[in-house]
C-alpha angles and dihedrals in degrees: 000000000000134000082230134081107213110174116149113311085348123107115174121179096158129048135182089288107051131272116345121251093184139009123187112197096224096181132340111306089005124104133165110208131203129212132192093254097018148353149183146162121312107200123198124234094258087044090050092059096055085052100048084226146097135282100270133027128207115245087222099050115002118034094073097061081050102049082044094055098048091036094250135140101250098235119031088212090065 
């Protein structure tokens, strides 16, 4: 685990929800994040076409319909 995204020519280090404490590569171009008060999955643009959806999804609300969507369990800590 790293407190970096690095996915291609991206290279994240701060999310919606401040500066990442911890990013799990879950597939290719898709990442769940940790901070130190939230987290949730941050999806390339490649990966955001295939979902239909945006760049970073919300633990609470979002990140299920996205683990559901790529076959993965929603929180890597779980």
């Amino acid at each position: 685990m790293i407190d970096t995204i690095i996915e291609g020519k991206d290279i994240i280090g701060f999310s919606p929800w401040g500066k990442i404490d911890r990013a799990t590569r879950r597939l290719e171009g898709v990442w769940f994040v940790s901070t130190p008060s939230h987290g949730g999955f941050w999806l390339s643009k490649d990966r955001q076409v295939e979902y239909g959806g945006g760049e970073w999804h919300e633990e609470d609300c979002e990140a299920p319909k996205v683990a559901k969507f790529f076959g993965l369990t929603p929180d890597p800590r779980n």
